[in-house]
C-alpha positions in Angstrom: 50.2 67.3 47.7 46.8 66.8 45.5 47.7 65.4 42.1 45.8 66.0 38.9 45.3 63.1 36.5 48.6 63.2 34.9 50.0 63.2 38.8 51.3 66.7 38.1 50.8 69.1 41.3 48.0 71.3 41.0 48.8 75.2 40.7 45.9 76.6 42.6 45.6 75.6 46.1 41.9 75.5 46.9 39.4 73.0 45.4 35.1 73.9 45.2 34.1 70.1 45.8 30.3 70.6 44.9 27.9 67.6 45.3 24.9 67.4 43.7 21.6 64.8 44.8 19.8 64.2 41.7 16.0 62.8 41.7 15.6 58.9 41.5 16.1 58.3 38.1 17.0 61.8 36.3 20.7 61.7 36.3 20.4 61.7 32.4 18.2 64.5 32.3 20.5 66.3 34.5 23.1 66.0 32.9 22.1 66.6 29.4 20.7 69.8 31.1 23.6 70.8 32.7 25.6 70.3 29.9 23.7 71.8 27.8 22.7 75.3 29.7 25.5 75.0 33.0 28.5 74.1 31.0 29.4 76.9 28.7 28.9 79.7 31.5 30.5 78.2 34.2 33.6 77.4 31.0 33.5 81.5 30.5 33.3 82.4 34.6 34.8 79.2 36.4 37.5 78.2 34.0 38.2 74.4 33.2 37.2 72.0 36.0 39.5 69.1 37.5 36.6 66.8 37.1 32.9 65.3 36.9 32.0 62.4 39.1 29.0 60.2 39.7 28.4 57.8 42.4 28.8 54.2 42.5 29.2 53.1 46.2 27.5 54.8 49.1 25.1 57.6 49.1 23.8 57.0 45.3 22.2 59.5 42.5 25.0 62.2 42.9 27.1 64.4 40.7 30.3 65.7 41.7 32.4 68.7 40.5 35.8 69.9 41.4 37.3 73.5 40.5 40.0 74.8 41.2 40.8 78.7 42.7 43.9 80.3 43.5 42.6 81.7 46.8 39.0 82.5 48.1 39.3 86.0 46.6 39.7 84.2 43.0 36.7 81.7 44.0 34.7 84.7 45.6 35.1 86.8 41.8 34.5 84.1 39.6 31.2 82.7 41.5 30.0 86.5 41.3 30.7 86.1 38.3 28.9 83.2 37.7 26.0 83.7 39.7 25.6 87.5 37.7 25.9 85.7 34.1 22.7 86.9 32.2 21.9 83.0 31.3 22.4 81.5 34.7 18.8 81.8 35.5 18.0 79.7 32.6 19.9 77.0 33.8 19.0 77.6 37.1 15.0 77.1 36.2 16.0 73.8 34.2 17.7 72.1 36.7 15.5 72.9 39.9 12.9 70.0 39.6 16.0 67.3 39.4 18.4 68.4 41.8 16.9 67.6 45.9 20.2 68.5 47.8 23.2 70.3 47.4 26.9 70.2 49.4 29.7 72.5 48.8 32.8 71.9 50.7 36.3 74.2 49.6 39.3 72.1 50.6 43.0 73.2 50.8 45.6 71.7 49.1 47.7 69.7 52.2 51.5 69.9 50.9 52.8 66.8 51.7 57.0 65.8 51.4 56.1 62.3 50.6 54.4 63.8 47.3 57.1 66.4 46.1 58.9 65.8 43.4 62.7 64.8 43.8 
């Protein structure tokens, strides 16, 4: 069973694992950018995130996001959501020169009996 920081079972079963390859040397103006312009919509149409990553070993300059959905209906509305947000294009525009890739994988929470509580 995937485990949240606290090792407390997550309540929604599918995870948006987004990578994001940032230009040779920008990750602080990406950042600062998405922050700045990303953050507060995808708060109001995502919800909270599990996390924010960046790269240390293997493929390098890369930003990682998790959320969390309770099903692809719930990811499909809240994207649309997202991707209709009046400011969106803002941050869109900002962020175009830095980012030169993008992955999104949704993965499904494997229920394992080793992991349940007792």
């Amino acid at each position: 069973m995937l485990l949240d920081p606290l090792l407390k079972p997550l309540d929604k079963p599918l995870v948006d694992h987004r990578i994001y390859t940032i230009r040779l040397r920008k990750m602080n103006e990406f950042v600062e950018v998405f922050d700045r312009l990303a953050m507060p919509i995808l708060l109001e149409t995502l919800g909270h995130p599990l996390g924010f990553y960046t790269s240390v070993v293997g493929a390098q300059n890369q930003f990682v996001h998790l959320w969390a959905y309770e099903s692809l209906a719930d990811y499909e509305q809240r994207c649309r959501a997202r991707d209709t947000h009046p400011d969106f294009p803002e941050y869109l525009a900002a962020s175009e020169h830095l980012i030169t890739a993008q992955e999104t994988r949704l993965i499904r929470l494997l229920d394992l009996p080793s992991l349940r509580e007792r």
